[in-house]
C-alpha positions in Angstrom: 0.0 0.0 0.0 1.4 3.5 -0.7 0.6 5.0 2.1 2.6 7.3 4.2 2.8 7.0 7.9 2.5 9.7 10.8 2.0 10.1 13.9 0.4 13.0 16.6 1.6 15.2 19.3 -1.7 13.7 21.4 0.2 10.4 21.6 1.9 12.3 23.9 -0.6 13.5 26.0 -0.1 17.0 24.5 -3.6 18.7 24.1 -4.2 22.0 25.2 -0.8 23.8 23.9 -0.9 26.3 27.2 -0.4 23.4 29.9 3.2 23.6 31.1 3.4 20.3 31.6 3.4 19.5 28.0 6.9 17.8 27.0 9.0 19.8 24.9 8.1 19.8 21.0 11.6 18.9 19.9 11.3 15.5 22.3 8.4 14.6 19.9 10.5 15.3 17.0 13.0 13.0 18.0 11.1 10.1 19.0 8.8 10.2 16.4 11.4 9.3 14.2 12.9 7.0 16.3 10.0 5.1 16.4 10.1 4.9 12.5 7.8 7.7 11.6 8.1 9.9 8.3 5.4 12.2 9.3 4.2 14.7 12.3 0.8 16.4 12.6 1.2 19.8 14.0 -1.2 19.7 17.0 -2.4 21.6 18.9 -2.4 25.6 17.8 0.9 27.0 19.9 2.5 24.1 20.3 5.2 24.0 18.0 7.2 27.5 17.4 5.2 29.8 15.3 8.7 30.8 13.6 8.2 28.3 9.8 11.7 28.5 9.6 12.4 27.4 12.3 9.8 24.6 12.6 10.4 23.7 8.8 14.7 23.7 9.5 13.8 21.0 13.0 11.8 19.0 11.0 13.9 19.0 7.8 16.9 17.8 10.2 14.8 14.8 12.0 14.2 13.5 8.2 9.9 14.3 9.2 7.0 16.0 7.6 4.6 18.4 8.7 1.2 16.6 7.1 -1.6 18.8 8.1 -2.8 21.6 11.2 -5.6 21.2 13.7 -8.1 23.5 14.7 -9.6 21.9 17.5 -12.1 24.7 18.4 -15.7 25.0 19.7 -17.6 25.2 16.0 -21.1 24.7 17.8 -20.9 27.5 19.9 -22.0 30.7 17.4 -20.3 33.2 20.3 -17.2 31.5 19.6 -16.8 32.4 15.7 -15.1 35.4 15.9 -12.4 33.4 17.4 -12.3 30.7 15.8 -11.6 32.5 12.4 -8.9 34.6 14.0 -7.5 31.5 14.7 -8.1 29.9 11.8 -6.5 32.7 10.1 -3.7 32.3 12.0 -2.9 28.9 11.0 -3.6 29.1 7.5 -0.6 31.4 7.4 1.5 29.5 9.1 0.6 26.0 6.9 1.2 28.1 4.1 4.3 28.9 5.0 5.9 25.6 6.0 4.1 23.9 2.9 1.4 21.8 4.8 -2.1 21.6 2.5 -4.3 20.3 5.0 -5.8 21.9 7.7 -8.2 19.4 10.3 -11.1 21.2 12.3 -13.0 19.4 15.3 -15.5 20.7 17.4 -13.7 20.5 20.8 -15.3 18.4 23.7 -18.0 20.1 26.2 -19.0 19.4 29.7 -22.6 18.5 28.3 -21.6 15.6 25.3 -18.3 14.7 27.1 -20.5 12.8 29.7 -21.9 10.8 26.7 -18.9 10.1 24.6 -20.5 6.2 22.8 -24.0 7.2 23.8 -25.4 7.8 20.3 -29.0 6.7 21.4 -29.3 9.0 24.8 -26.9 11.6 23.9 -28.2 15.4 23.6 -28.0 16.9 19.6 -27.7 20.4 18.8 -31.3 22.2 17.5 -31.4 23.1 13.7 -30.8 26.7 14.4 -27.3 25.6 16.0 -26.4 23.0 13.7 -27.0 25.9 11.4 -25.0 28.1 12.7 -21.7 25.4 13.3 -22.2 24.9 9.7 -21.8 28.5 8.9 -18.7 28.8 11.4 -17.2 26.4 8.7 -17.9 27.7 5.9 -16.3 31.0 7.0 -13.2 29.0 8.0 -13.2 26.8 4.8 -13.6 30.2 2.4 -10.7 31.9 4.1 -8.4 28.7 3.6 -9.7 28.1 0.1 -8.5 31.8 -1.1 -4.9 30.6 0.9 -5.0 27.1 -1.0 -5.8 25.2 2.1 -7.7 22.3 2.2 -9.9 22.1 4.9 -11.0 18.3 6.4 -13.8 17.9 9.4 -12.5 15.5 11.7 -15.6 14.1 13.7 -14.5 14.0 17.4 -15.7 12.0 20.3 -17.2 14.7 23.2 -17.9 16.9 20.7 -21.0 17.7 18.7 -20.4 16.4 15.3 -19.3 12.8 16.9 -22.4 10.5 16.0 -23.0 8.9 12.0 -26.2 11.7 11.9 -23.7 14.5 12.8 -21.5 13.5 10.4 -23.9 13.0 7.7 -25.4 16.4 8.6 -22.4 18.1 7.8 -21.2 16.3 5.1 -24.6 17.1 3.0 -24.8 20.3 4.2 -21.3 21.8 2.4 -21.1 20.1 -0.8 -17.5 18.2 -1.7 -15.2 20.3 -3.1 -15.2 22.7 -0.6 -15.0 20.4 2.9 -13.5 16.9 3.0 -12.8 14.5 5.4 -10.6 12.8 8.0 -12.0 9.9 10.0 -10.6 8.8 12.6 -10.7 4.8 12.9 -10.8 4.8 16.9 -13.6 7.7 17.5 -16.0 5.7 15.1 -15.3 2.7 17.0 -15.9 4.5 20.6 -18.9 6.2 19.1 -20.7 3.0 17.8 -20.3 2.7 14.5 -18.5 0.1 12.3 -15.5 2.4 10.6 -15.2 0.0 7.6 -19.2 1.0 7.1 -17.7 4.3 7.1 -15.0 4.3 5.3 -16.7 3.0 2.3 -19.9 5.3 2.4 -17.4 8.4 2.5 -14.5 6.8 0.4 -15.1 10.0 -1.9 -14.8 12.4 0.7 -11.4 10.7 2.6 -8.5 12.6 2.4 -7.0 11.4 5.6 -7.3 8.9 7.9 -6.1 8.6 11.9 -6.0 5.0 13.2 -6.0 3.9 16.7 -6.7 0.4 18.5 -9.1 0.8 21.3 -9.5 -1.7 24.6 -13.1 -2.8 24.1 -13.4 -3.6 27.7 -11.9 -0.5 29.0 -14.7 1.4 26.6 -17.6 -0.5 28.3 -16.1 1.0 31.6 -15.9 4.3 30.1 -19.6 4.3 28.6 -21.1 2.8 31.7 -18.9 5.8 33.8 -19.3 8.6 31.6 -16.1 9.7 32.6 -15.6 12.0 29.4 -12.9 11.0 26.4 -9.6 12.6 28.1 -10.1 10.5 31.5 -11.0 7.8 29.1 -7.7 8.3 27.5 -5.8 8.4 30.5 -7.3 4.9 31.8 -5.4 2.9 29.0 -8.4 3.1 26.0 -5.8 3.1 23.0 -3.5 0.6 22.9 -0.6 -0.1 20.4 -2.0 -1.1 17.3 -3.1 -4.7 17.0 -3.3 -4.9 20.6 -7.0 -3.7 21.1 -10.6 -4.7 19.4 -10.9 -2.9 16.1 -10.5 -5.1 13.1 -7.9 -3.0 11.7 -7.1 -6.2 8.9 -10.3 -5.3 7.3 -9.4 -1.3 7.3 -6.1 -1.9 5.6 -8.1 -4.2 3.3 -10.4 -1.5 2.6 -8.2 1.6 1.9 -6.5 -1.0 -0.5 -9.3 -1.6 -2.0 -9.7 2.5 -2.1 -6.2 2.9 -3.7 -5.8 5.5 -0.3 -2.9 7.3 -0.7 -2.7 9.9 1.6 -1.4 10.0 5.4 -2.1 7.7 7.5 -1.7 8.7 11.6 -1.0 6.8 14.2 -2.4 7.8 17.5 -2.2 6.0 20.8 -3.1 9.1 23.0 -1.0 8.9 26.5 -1.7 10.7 29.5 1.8 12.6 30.2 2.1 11.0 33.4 3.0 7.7 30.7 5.2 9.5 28.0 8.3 7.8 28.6 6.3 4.7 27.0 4.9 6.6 23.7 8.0 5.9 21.8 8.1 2.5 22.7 4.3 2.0 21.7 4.6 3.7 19.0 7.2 1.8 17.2 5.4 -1.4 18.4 2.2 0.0 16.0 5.1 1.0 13.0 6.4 -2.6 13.5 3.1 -3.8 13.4 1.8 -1.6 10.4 5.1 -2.8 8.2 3.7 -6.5 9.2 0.6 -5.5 7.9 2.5 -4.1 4.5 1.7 -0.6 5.2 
């Protein structure tokens, strides 16, 4: 398969970029490549230098590549858009100026659908008027990208409001396709009830990128009967190396095959930072397992 492998600062436990407890961004560098990687994702907004040069000349000298931003931003609340397109501004420059074409966008978690993160039946949905309004939040963000050549990718995101298959369809046939694509992400289908290969192939049009984790299927029942919320979810052991949890991840690589996928594939085995001197260890135990797998 001709696919090229990344992997994320999340595996890392690095999330929000002002906690100063974050490891440093050149550690990530470092091991990522260790660990066999050919690719980074840039995380969180203000976690790596803002300086391109400088981020462009760390990365050129680890042998890595910047593969696309995040904007991982409260789209469904219409008091946040003013922000979030300053934002959004911000890191279109910056992609520009390193050479990355892709930037993701999530809506972030929430204190109301974090406490129902694989609870598509019970879980509360946003009104038309809302959904409305998150919808035009993107489209502002996706027309000031497009006139920067940025491509801009929803990533549904457990916690968050687009999270469940109707969210996801609601958006996607809401902004037509060659203006939004997408990135799904293998592990919040799974956590979120659905079958990703289902997924992948209704969408296979729309996929420009595609995150992979393996999740602990017993650890989600825990989480779901808990309601604990995705990030304590993540820090009680929910991803595990690839290979090593419950998705079927044979019939995914048997599917973007079938796809002729060529774009990134990235690993993500999110850590709490209490665990990072394991991430590099894990994380080359997914690249071993991946080049097993022919990817």
């Amino acid at each position: 398969m001709n696919m090229k492998v990344a992997c994320a600062p999340c595996c890392w436990g690095v999330e929000p970029s002002e906690l100063s407890v974050n490891p440093s961004w050149g550690r990530i560098l470092v091991e990522a490549r260790e660990a066999g990687y050919e690719g980074i994702e840039l995380g969180p907004i203000g976690y790596f230098p803002d300086d391109p040069e400088l981020l462009k000349s760390a990365l050129r000298v680890r042998g890595l590549r910047a593969c696309a931003g995040n904007l991982h931003e409260a789209f469904s609340d219409p008091s946040a858009r003013q922000r979030i397109v300053e934002k959004a501004e911000k890191e279109v420059r910056r992609l520009v100026a390193i050479g990355v074409d892709k930037l993701l966008i999530m809506d972030a978690k929430n204190t109301v659908r974090d406490a129902y993160v694989g609870q598509s039946v019970i879980a509360p949905r946003l009104n038309r008027e809302s959904m409305a309004a998150m919808i035009a939040t993107i489209l502002e963000v996706v027309a000031l990208a497009e006139q920067q050549g940025i491509r801009v990718l929803l990533h549904p995101s457990s916690g968050g409001y687009v999270a469940f298959e109707d969210e996801i369809a609601a958006v996607m046939n809401a902004i037509p396709a060659n203006k939004l694509g997408l990135c799904l992400d293998v592990g919040h289908l799974y956590i979120d009830g659905m079958q990703p290969e289902v997924m992948l192939r209704r969408y296979a049009n729309r996929l420009e990128h595609v995150h992979v984790k393996d999740i602990d299927a017993q650890q989600l029942h825990q989480v779901r009967r808990d309601r604990c919320g995705i990030h304590q979810a993540y820090s009680q052991s929910l991803t595990r190396p690839l290979g090593q949890g419950s998705i079927k991840l044979n019939e995914i690589w048997r599917l973007l095959k079938e796809m002729n996928y060529q774009g990134w594939l990235v690993v993500e085995q999110e850590h709490p930072v209490s665990a990072i001197e394991t991430v590099k260890q894990d994380l080359a135990k997914s690249r071993t397992y991946l080049s097993d797998c022919g990817v």
